[in-house]
C-alpha positions in Angstrom: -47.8 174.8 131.7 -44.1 176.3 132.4 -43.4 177.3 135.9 -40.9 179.8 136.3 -37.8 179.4 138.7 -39.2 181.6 141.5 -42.8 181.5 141.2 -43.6 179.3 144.2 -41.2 181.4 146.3 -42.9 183.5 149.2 -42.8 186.8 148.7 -41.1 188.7 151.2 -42.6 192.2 152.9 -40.3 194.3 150.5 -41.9 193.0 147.1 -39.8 190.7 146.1 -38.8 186.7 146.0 -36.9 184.8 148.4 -33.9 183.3 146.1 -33.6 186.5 143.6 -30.7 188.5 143.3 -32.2 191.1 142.7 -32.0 193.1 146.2 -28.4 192.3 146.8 -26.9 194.6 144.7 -29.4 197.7 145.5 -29.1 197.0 149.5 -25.2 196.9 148.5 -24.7 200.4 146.8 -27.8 202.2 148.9 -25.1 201.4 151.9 -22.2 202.4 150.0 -24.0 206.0 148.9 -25.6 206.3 152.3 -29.0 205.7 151.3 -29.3 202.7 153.8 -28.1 203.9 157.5 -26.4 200.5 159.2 -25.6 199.3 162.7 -22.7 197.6 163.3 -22.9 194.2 165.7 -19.6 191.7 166.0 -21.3 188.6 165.7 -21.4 186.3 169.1 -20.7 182.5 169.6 -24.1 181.6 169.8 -25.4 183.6 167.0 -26.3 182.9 163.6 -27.9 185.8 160.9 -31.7 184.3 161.4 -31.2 184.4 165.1 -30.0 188.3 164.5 -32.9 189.0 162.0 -34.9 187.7 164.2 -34.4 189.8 167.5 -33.5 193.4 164.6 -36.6 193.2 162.5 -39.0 190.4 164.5 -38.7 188.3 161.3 -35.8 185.8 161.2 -36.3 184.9 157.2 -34.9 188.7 156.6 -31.5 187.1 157.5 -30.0 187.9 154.2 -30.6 191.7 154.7 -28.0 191.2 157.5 -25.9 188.9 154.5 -26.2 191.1 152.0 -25.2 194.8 154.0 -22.2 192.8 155.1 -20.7 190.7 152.2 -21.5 187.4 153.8 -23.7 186.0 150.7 -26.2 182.8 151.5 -24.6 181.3 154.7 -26.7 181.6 158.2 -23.7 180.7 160.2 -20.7 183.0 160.6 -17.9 182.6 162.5 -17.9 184.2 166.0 -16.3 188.0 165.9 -17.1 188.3 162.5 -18.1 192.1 161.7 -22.3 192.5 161.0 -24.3 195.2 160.1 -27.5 195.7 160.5 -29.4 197.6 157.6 -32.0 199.7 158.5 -35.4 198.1 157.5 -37.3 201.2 156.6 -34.5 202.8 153.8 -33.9 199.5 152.7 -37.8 198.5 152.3 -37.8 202.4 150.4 -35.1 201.7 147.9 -36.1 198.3 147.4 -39.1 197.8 147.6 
């Protein structure tokens, strides 16, 4: 029996796998073409993208929604005063997903 890369990944609320690619390039241009309203945050000294997810959507694994709209890739910590945004849940869960 072959197991494929992302099979034992959770699936996330938008229909897809933690760990795919996938999304990132969608959530990317649906911003660009305005698709995918955002919210701009400068990120704090004590905040990380989980801790953001967490207190945007209720859900701090959706922390690489906030990565992905703003470039950062796959890191939770930012340095403090770096420009975030915040993509809408709802356009990107109906482009995505």
């Amino acid at each position: 029996m072959t197991i494929k890369r992302y099979e034992r990944t959770p699936v996330v609320g938008l229909n897809f796998r933690y760990g795919t690619s996938f999304a990132i390039p969608v959530i990317r241009a649906g911003i660009a073409s305005g698709a995918i309203r955002t919210r701009e945050v400068i990120l704090l000294q004590t905040e990380r993208l989980d801790i953001l997810a967490g207190k945007e959507y209720g859900d701090g694994t959706l922390w690489w929604l906030i990565g992905a709209a703003s470039n950062i890739g796959w890191g939770l910590q930012v340095p403090p005063g770096t420009k975030i945004l915040i993509p809408n849940l709802k356009d990107v869960s109906d482009i995505v997903g």
